[in-house]
N, C-alpha and C positions, 0 to 999 in steps of 0.2 A: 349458426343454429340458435333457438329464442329457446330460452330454458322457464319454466313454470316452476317461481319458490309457492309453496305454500305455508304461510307462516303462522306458527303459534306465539304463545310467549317468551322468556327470553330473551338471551343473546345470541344463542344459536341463527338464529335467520339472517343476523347482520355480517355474520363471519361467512354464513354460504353465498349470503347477495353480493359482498367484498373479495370472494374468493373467485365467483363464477364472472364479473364481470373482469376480476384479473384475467383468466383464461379464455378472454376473447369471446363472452356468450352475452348475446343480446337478453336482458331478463323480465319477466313478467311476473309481478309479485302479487299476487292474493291474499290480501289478510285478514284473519278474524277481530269483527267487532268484539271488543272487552275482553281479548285475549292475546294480541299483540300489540308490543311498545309501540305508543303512536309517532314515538322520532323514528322508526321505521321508514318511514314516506317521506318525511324530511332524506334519511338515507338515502332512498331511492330516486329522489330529487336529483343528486349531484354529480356531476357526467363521469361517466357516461351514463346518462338519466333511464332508469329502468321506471315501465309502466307499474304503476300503481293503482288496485282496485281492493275495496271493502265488502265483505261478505258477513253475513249473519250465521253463526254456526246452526247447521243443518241446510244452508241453502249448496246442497251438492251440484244438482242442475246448473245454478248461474255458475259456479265454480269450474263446471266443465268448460259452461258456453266462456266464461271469458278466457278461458288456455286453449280454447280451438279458434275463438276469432283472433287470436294472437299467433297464431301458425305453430303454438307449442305442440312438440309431440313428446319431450321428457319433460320430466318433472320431479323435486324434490320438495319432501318435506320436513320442515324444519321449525324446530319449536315444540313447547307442550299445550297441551288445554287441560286445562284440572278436570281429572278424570271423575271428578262429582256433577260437574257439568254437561257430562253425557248423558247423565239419565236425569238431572234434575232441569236443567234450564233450555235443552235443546226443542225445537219445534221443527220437523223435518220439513223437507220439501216432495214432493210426487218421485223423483230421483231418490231421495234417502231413504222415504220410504217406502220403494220399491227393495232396495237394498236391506233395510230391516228384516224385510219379511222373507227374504228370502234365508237369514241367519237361521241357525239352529240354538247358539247361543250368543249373548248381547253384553259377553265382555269386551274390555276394551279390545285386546287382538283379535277376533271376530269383528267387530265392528272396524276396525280400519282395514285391515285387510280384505273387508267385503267394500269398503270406499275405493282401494286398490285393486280391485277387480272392474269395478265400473268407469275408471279411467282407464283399464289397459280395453275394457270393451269396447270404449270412444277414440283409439288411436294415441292414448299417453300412457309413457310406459314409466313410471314412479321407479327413477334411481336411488341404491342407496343414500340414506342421509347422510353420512361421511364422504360422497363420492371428492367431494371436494376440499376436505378438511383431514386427509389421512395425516397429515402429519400433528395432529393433536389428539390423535388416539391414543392411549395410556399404552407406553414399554411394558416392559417385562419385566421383573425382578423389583429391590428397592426404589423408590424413586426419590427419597428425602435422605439428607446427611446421616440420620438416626435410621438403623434399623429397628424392625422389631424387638421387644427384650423377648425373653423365652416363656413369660404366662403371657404376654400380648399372642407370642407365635402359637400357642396352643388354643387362644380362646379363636384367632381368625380361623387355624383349621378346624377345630369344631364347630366353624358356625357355617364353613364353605356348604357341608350338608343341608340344612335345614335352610337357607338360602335357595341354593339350588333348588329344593322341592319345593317351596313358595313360588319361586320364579317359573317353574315347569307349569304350576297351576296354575298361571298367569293372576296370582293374588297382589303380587310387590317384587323390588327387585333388591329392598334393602331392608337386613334385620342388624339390632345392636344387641351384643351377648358382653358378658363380664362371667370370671369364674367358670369357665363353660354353662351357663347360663343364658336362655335366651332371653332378654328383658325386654325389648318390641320388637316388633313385625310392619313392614309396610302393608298397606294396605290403600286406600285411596287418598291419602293426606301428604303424600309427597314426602321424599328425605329426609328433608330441615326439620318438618315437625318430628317424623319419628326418632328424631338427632334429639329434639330439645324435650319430649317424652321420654327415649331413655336417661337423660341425667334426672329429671324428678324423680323416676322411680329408683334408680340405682347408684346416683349421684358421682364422683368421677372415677374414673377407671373403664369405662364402656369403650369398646371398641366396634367399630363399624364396617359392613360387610355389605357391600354392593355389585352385584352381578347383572350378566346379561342373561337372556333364558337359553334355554338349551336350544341349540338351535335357532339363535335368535335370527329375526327376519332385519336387519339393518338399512332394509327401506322408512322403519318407524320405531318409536320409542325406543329408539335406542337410550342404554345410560349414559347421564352426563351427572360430571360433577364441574363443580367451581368455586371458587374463594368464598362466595356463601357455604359452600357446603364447609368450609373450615373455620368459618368463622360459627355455624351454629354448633361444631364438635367445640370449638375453644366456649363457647359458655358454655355447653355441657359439659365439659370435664370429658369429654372424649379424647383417646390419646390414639390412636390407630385406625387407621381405614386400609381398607381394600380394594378394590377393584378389579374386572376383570382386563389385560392386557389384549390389545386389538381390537374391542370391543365396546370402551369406554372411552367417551370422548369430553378431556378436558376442556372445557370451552374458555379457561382464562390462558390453558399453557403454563407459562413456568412460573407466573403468578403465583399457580397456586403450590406449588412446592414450596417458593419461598414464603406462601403462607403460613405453610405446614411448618418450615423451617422455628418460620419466628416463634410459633406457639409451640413450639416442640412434638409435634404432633409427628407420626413416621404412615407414609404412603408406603404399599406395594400393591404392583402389577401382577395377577397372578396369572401365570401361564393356562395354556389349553388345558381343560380339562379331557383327563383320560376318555 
């Protein structure tokens, strides 16, 4: 079977292309100009050699047409596009904006998920983005030598809340609190920055809280952290992160534990939510 990556930024795309050709899948990779690593293609280069093609974000239409002259009928998507780029630099195609228009609203999960319905109309059906990478999904429980102290374990439960309801509204998927305090909120600026905004404002001690939404749709934006995300908590003065377990997919692996190890920093997996 010829599998359709479509790739964003990141590392992620390179661990699904390395993952999917381990498991015996012919690949056809799509990527966005000024949005993903261009040694991408080099990657894709090296046998077993998967086709390589460059698209314009908003070109939907050629996106189709090249995963159906390719005999794709699945397809995964892997990678981010900064989500400011949705509304500020995109120029659609007759495809996207047929898709537009048919939205009621023009956030990000509306807007993919209404791209995900125009591929399953065309015959490709958009498998989870983990479908190939479960085993770098975040455990359960501690996941660093250190667990939490007991104000660390009280500021993560108070922030699981207020998380949660951000994420529900599809605003962010990650806030930083101190003192039961909430001191940023994601919003369209991605982790790292909301990481290195809360140590200006509250300087160290912040701890970080990242979740999946309720119900989250694991075909797209799923959470992902990695050694950058540890490395912007260690300048910040950040000592604790969260994450949801099954949900969240490490994309360094155990990299980043022992990231966390060095800087003393304590990971946990948080179980299902009730």
């Amino acid at each position: 079977m010829r599998l359709g990556l479509i790739a964003g930024n990141g590392r992620f795309p390179f661990l699904v292309l390395d993952a999917a050709r381990g498991a015996g899948h012919d690949v056809t990779v799509v990527a966005l100009k000024d949005e993903t690593f261009p040694d991408l293609a080099e990657a894709a280069a090296q046998p077993p050699a998967a086709a390589f093609h460059w698209i314009s974000l908003g070109q939907l239409g050629k996106l189709i047409s090249l995963l159906k002259d390719s005999g794709v009928t699945q397809a995964v998507m892997a990678g981010q596009v900064k989500h400011t780029k949705l509304f500020a630099d995109i120029v659609p195609d007759l495809t996207l904006t047929g898709v537009l228009m048919r939205l009621k609203a023009k956030n990000t999960d509306a807007l993919i998920a209404g791209v995900a319905d125009a591929l399953r109309d065309r015959g490709i059906e958009l498998l989870d983005s983990t479908a190939f990478l479960t085993p770098l999904l975040a455990r359960e429980g501690v996941l660093t030598r250190r667990a939490p102290a007991d104000e660390e374990h009280r500021d993560l439960a108070f922030g699981y809340g207020v998380a949660d309801a951000i994420a529900r509204l599809d605003i962010g998927q990650t806030i930083a609190v101190k003192s039961a305090a909430v001191v940023a909120i994601e919003a369209m600026e991605g982790t790292d920055a909301v990481i290195a905004r809360a140590g200006e404002l509250a300087g160290r001690g912040v701890r970080i809280v990242k979740v999946a939404k309720p119900n989250q749709d694991m075909r797209f934006d799923v959470p992902v952290v990695g050694v950058s995300t540890i490395e912007a908590m260690t300048a910040a003065g950040a000592t604790a992160l969260s994450v949801d377990a099954g949900k969240t997919l490490m994309i360094d692996g155990e990299a980043i534990v022992k990231a966390a190890d060095d800087a003393g920093i304590c990971i946990v997996g948080r179980s299902e939510r009730p």
